[in-house]
N, C-alpha and C positions, 0 to 999 in steps of 0.2 A: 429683269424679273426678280422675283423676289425669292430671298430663299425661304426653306421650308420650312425652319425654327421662326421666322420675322411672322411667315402668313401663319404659324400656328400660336405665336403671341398675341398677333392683332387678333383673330377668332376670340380667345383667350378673352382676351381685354375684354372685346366686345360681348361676350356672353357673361361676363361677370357685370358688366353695366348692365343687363339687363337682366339680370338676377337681384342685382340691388334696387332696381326701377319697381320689380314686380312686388318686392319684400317692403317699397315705400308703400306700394299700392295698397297691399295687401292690412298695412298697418292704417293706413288712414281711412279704409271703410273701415275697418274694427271698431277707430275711434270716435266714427261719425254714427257708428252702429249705436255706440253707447251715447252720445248726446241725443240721438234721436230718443232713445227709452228715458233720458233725463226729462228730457222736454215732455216726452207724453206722461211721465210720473208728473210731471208738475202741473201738467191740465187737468190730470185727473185729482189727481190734490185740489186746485181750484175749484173744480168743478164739483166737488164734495163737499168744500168750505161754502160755495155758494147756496148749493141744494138746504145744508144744513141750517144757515145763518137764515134762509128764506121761510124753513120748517118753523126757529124759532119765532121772528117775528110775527107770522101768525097765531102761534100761538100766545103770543105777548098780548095780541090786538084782541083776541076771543077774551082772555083773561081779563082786559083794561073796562070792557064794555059794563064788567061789573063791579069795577071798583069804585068806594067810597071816599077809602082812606086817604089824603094829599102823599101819603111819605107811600105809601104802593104805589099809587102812583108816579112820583117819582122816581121810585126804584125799577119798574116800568119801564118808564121813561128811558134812564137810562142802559134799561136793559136791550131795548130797540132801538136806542143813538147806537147801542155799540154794532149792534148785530147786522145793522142796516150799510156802517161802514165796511165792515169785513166782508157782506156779500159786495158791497162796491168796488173793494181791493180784490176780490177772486174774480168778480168780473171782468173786471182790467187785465187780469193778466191770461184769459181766454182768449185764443185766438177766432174771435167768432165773427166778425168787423162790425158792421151796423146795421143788419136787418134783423130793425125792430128791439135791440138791446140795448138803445138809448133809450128808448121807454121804460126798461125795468130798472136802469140809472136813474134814470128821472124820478120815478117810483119812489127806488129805495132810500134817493136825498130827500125827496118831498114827506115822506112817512116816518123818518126820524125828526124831522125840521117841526110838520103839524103836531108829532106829540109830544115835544119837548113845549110847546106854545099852549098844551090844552095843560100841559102837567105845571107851567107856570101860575096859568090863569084859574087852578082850579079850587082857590080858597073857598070860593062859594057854591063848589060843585059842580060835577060836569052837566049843563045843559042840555035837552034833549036834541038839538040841531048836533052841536058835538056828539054825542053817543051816535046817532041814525050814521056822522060822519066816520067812529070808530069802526060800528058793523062794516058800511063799506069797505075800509081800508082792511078790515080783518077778510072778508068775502073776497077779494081784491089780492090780500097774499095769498090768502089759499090758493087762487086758480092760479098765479105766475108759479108757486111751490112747486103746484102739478104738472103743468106744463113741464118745468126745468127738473123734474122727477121723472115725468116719462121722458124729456129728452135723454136720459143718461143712458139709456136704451141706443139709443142712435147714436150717439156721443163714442160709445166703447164701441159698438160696431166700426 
C-alpha cells in the first residue's frame, strides 16, 4: 500500500496537470476567439471594398455614356481598370465559393478589358453600337451593386 504523503503527492500532481490542461484550454479558445473576429473583420473589409469599388464603377460607366473628350476618357478608363481589380481582389478573398460569383469575376475582368478597348479606339469617337454597349454595362453594374448592397444585410447577419 501506499503511504499517505506518496497518494497525496500523486492527487497533487495529478490535479495540477489538470489545471494546467484546463489554463491551455482556456487560452487557446481565447486565441481562436480573436482569429475568428480577425477573419470576420477582414470579410467584412472585403466585402465593403467590393460593395464600394462596384458603386464606383457604375458610376464610371453612367459618367462614360457621355463623354466626348479621348483624355476623360481615358482617365475613365483608367478609373474602371482600377476599381474593377480591387472589386476582383475583395472578391477573392470572400469566402462565398462559386454560386454564381464567377459571373460577377467574369463581369468585373470583362468591363475593365471592354473600356480600356473603347478608350483605345476612341480617336474617332465613340460609336453608337459602343455607347447602347456602355449603357448596358452601366445598367448591368448597377443591378450586381444592388444585389451585393442588399446582400450586406445577409452577409452581417
Amino acid at each position: 500500500m501506499l503511504k499517505k504523503s506518496t497518494f497525496i503527492k500523486i492527487i497533487s500532481f495529478f490535479f495540477f496537470i489538470i489545471v494546467v490542461a484546463v489554463g491551455f484550454v482556456i487560452k487557446e479558445k481565447s486565441k481562436n476567439g480573436k482569429y475568428a473576429l480577425m477573419l470576420q473583420n477582414e470579410y467584412a473589409r472585403s466585402f465593403e471594398q467590393l460593395n464600394s469599388s462596384l458603386n464606383n464603377i457604375s458610376l464610371a460607366l453612367e459618367k462614360s455614356i457621355y463623354v466626348t473628350s479621348p483624355n476623360m476618357m481615358n482617365t475613365l478608363s483608367r478609373e474602371i481598370f482600377s476599381e474593377a481589380e480591387l472589386a476582383k481582389n475583395a472578391l477573392s478573398d470572400l469566402p462565398l465559393g462559386d454560386n454564381g460569383l464567377s459571373t460577377v469575376y467574369r463581369f468585373l475582368s470583362q468591363v475593365g478589358n471592354y473600356f480600356l478597348s473603347v478608350s483605345k479606339s476612341m480617336s474617332g469617337g465613340v460609336s453608337d453600337l459602343q455607347r447602347q454597349t456602355l449603357k448596358d454595362l452601366s445598367n448591368t453594374a448597377k443591378t450586381v451593386s444592388e444585389v451585393i448592397s442588399n446582400t450586406d444585410i445577409e452577409y452581417n447577419n
